[in-house]
C-alpha positions in Angstrom: 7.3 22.5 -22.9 9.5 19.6 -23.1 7.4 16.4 -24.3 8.2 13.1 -22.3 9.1 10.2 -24.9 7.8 7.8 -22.8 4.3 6.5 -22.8 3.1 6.4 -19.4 0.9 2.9 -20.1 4.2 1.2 -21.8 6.1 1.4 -18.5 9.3 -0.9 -18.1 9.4 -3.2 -14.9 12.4 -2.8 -12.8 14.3 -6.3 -12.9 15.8 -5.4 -9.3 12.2 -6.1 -8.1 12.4 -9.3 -8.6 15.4 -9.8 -6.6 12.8 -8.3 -3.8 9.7 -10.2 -4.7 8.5 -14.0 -4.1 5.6 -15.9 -4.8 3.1 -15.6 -2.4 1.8 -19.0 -2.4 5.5 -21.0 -2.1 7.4 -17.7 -0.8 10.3 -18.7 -3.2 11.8 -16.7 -6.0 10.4 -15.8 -9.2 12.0 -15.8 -12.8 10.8 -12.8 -14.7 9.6 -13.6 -18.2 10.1 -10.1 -20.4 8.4 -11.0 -23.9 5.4 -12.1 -21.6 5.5 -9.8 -19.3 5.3 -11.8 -16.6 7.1 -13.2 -12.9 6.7 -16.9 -13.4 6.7 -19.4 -10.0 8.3 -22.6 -10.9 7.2 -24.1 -7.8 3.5 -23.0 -7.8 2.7 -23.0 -11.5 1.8 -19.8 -11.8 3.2 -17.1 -13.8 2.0 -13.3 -12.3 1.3 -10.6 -14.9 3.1 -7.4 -15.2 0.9 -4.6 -15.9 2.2 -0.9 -16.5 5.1 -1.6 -15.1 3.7 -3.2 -12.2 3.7 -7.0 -10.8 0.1 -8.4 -10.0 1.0 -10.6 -7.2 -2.6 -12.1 -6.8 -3.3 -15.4 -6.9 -6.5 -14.8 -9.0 -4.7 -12.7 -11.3 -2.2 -16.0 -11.8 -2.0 -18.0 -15.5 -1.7 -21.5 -14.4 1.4 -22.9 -16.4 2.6 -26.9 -17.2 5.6 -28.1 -15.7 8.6 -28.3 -18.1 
């Protein structure tokens, strides 16, 4: 039996999905953050997690973030 090297919990996200995705509060594009793990909105504030692999898109699962 061939044993997969991969965890299945440490899942890469697929930067072509952010070329697909936009925040759902401004509906413009996101900037994906890899050491956080995150899709960050500029315009809202609000940078999105990435869990497994995969982008929580909720508003309530948002970090509110400070203007640069």
């Amino acid at each position: 039996m061939n044993q997969a090297t991969e965890n299945p919990t440490e899942r890469s996200f697929e930067r072509r999905m952010v070329e697909a995705l936009v925040c759902p509060v401004t509906h413009t594009t996101l900037r994906y953050d890899a050491e956080r793990q995150e899709l960050i909105s500029t315009a809202a504030g609000l940078a999105f997690p990435i869990r497994d692999g995969i982008p929580i898109m909720l508003i309530g699962e948002a970090r509110q973030i400070k203007a640069d």
